[in-house]
N, C-alpha and C positions, 0 to 999 in steps of 0.2 A: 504494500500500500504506500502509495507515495503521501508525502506529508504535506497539509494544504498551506497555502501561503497567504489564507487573508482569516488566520486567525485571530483575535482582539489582541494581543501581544504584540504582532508582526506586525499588525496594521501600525499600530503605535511604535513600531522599531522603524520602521519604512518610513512613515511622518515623517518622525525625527530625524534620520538621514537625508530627507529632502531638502530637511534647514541646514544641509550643512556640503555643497557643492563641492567644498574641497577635500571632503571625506571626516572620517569621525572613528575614533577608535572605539570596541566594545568596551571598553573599560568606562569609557566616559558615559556611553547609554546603559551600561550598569547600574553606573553613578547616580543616571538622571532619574532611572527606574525605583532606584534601591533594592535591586536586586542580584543575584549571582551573576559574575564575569562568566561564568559557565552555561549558566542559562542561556545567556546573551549569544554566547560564541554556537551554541547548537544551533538557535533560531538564525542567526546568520549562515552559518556552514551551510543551513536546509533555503533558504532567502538565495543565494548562491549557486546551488547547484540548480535552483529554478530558473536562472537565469537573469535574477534581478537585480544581483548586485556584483561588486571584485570585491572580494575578502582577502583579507593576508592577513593573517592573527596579529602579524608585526608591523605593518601601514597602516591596517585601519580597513574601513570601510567607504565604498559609492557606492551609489547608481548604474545601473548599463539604462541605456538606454530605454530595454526594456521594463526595467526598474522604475525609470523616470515616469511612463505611460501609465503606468503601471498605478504608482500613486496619484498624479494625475486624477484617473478615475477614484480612488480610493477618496481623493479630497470634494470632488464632485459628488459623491454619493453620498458622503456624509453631509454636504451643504445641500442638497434636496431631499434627504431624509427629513435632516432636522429642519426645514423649512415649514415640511408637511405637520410637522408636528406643533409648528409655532403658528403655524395657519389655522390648525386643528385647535388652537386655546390653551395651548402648553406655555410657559414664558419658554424666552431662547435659553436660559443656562438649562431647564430641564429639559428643553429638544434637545439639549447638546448629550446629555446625559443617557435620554433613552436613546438616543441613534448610536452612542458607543456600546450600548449593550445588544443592538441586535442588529447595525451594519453590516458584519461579515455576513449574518444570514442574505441579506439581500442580493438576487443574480443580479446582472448589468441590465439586462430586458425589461426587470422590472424597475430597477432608478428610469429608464427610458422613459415608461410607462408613466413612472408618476412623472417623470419633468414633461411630459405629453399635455398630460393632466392638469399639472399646475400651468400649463402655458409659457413654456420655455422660458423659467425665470433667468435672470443676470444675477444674484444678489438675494445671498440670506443670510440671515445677521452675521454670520463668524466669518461673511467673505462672498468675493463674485464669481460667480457658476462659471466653471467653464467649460461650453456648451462644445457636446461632442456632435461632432459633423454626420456620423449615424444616427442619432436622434432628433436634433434640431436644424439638420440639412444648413439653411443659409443664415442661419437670426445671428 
């Protein structure tokens, strides 16, 4: 069984490597975490070998490319989740809270669906949508 890559962990390791273009050692997303340098190095080794990042225990860590897409969508889904939710009569710190608990559940077809839905927003509180060319063709 291959190990998945948009666990609530990895989504929050992937984030964080997004803010940081010139790479970021596990030690430091350890740090940020409060959690094991071991932990960190598994979830990257498996981030890694998915293609999404260069790891070197001893550089640190990026992005590939496909990495980059990759959150990307990851930051898009949580900013139309949590929209729906703040739309829905939630305040945004508690969208923000229920979309980190069930984001990973959601496939890509159905963020589609709901940004369909909500009428291809630009902008939900924690930031602006960035609207994938699959979904919202030209807006």
């Amino acid at each position: 069984m291959t190990p998945r890559s948009d666990t609530p962990q990895k989504i929050k390791f992937l984030k964080l490597i997004y803010q940081f273009p010139e790479g970021i050692k596990s030690g430091d997303i350890a740090e940020k975490f409060s959690i094991r340098t071991a932990t960190v190095t598994r979830s990257l080794r498996e981030l890694s070998n998915a293609g999404y990042l260069n790891y070197d225990p001893y550089q640190g860590v990026e992005l590939t490319s496909a990495g980059e897409e990759f959150v990307r969508f990851l930051i898009r889904r949580h900013r139309i989740l949590s929209l729906m939710f703040a739309r829905a009569g939630l305040c945004e710190k508690a969208a923000c809270i229920q979309t980190e608990l069930i984001e990973h559940l959601v496939p890509r077809d159905h963020v589609d669906q709901i940004c369909r839905s909500l009428g291809h927003p630009s902008r939900a509180a924690c930031g602006i949508i960035e609207h994938d060319p699959l979904c919202c063709g030209g807006c």
